[in-house]
C-alpha positions in Angstrom: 0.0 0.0 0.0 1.1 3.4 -1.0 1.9 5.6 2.3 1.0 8.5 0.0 -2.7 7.5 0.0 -2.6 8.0 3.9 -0.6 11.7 3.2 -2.8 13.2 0.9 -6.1 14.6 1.8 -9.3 15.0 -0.1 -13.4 15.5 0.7 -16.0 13.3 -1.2 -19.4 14.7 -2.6 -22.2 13.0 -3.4 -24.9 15.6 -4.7 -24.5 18.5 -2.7 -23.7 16.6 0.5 -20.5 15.2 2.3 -20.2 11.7 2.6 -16.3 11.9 3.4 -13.5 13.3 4.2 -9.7 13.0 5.3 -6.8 10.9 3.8 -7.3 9.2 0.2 -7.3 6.1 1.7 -9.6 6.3 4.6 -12.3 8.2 1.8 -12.2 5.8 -0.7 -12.9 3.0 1.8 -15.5 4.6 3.3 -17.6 5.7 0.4 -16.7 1.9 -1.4 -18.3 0.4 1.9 -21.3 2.6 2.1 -22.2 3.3 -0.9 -23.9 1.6 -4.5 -22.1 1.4 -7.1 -24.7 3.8 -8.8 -23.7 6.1 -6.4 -20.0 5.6 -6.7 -20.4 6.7 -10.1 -22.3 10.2 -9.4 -19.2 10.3 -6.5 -17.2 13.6 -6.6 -13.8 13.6 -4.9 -11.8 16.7 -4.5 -8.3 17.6 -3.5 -8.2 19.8 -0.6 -4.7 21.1 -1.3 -6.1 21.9 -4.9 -9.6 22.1 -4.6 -9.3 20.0 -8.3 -11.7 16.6 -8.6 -9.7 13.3 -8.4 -10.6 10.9 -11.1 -11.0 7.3 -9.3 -11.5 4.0 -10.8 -13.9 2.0 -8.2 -14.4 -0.7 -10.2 -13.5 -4.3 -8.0 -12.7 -4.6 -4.2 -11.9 -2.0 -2.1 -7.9 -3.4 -1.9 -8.1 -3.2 -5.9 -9.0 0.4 -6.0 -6.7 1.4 -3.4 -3.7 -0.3 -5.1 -4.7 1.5 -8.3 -4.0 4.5 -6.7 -1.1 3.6 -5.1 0.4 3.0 -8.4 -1.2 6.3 -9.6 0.2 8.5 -7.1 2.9 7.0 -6.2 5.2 6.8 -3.3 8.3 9.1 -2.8 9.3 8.2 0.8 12.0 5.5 -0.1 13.6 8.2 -2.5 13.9 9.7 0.1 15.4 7.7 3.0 17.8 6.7 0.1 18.6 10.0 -0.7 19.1 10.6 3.6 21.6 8.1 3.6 23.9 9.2 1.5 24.7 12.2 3.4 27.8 12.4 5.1 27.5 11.7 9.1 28.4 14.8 11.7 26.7 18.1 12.0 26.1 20.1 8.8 27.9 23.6 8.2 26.6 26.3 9.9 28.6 29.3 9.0 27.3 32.2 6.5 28.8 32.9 3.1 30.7 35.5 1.6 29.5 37.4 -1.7 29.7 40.1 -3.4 27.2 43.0 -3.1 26.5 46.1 -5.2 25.2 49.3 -3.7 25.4 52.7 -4.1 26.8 54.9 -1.4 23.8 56.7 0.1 22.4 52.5 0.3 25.4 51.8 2.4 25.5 54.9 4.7 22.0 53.7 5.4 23.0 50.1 5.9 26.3 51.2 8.2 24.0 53.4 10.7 21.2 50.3 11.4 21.8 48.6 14.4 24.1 45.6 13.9 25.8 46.8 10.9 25.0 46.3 7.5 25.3 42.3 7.3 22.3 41.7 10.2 20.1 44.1 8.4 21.1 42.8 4.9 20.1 39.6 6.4 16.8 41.1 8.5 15.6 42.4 5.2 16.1 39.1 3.0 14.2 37.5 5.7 11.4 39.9 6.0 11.3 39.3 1.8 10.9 35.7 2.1 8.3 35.6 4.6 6.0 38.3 2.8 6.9 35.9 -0.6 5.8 32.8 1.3 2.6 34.2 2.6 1.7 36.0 -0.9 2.2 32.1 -2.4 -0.3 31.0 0.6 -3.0 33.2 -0.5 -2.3 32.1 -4.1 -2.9 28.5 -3.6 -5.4 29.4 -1.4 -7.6 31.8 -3.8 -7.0 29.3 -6.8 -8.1 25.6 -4.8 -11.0 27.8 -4.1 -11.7 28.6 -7.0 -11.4 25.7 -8.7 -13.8 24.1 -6.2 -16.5 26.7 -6.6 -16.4 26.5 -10.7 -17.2 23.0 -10.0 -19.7 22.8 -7.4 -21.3 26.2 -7.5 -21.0 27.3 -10.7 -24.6 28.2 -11.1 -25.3 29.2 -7.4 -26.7 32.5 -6.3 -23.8 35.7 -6.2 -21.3 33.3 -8.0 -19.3 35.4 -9.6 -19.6 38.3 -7.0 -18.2 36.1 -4.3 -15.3 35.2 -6.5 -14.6 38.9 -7.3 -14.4 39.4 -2.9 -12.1 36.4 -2.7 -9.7 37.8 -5.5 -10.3 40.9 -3.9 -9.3 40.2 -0.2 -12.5 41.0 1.2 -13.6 38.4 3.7 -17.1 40.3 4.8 -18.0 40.4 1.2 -16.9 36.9 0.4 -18.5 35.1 3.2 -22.0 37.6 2.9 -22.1 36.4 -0.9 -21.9 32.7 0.2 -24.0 32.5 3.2 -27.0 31.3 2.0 -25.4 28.5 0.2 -25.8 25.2 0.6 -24.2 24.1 4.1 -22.0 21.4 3.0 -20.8 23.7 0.2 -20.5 26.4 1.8 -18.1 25.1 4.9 -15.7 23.4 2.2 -15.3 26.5 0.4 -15.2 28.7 3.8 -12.1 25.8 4.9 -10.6 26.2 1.4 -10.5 30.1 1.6 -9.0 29.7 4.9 -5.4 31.0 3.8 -6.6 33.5 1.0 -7.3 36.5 2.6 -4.3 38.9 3.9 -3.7 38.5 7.6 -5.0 41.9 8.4 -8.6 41.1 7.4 -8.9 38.2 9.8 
């Protein structure tokens, strides 16, 4: 059995209703033990990292289906323990790195007069960078498994495309006023999905 099947998370649909939801594997047994095979094939399985559908083959037992999707996903984790024990024992190196920077002098007048010198606030600043990159990419993903979601499973409900307009916007009041009178099961997955895609000051 594939250990990514227990790693990668998803939410099942039948209708407008949820009949399932946590790691691959755990969903796909659930719903092949409860439910018909007419209903397996009205069955909509979505990504939560993604908020994309997940096309799976139910056809035979439930080991048969699982294994299929082992196969189909795949299973990184020995590349990795491989790839681990390659590495040379003993502690790695710690120390910084010497380059070559390019300022003009008014930049390094400035840099010179912060506290610390101009290498801790080089360093301050290229940290401050990476943090406001990584939380830009969170709303990203964020906005766009959202979205993906809602083209699928409420396409055609009321104050559609106006809620999409507050999520690309940042407004959480208007996004969650446009979907409130959706239906319940709909609405919480998109509400969990938007979770990371508004700006923290609006939460």
């Amino acid at each position: 059995m594939s250990n990514a099947l227990t790693r990668f998370y998803c939410t099942a649909f039948l209708g407008v209703g949820v009949v399932a939801s946590g790691s691959l594997q755990h969903v796909v047994t659930t719903v092949k033990d409860a439910l018909s095979d007419r209903e397996l094939t009205q069955l909509l399985i979505f990504d939560d990292s993604t908020g994309k559908p997940i096309d799976v083959d139910f056809r035979g037992k439930t080991d048969e289906v699982l294994k299929r999707l082992g196969e189909q996903f795949g299973d990184s984790s020995g590349t990795e323990v491989n790839h681990q024990t390659t590495r040379r024992v003993g502690r790695p190196k710690l120390g910084v790195v010497s380059g070559e920077v390019t300022l003009l002098p008014r930049h390094w007048e400035w840099l010179k007069s912060q506290p610390g010198g101009a290498s801790v606030t080089l360093r301050k600043l290229i940290d401050e960078a990476r943090r406001a990159g990584e939380q830009q990419s969170t709303i990203r993903e964020s906005q766009e498994a959202t979205y993906n979601f809602m083209t699928a499973m409420a396409g055609d409900f009321n104050q559609y495309e106006e809620a999409l307009r507050a999520l690309y916007a940042g407004d959480l009041d208007r996004f969650y006023h446009f979907i409130d009178d959706w239906v319940p099961d709909i609405r919480n997955h998109v509400k969990r999905l938007a979770a990371n895609a508004f700006p923290e000051e609006n939460l």
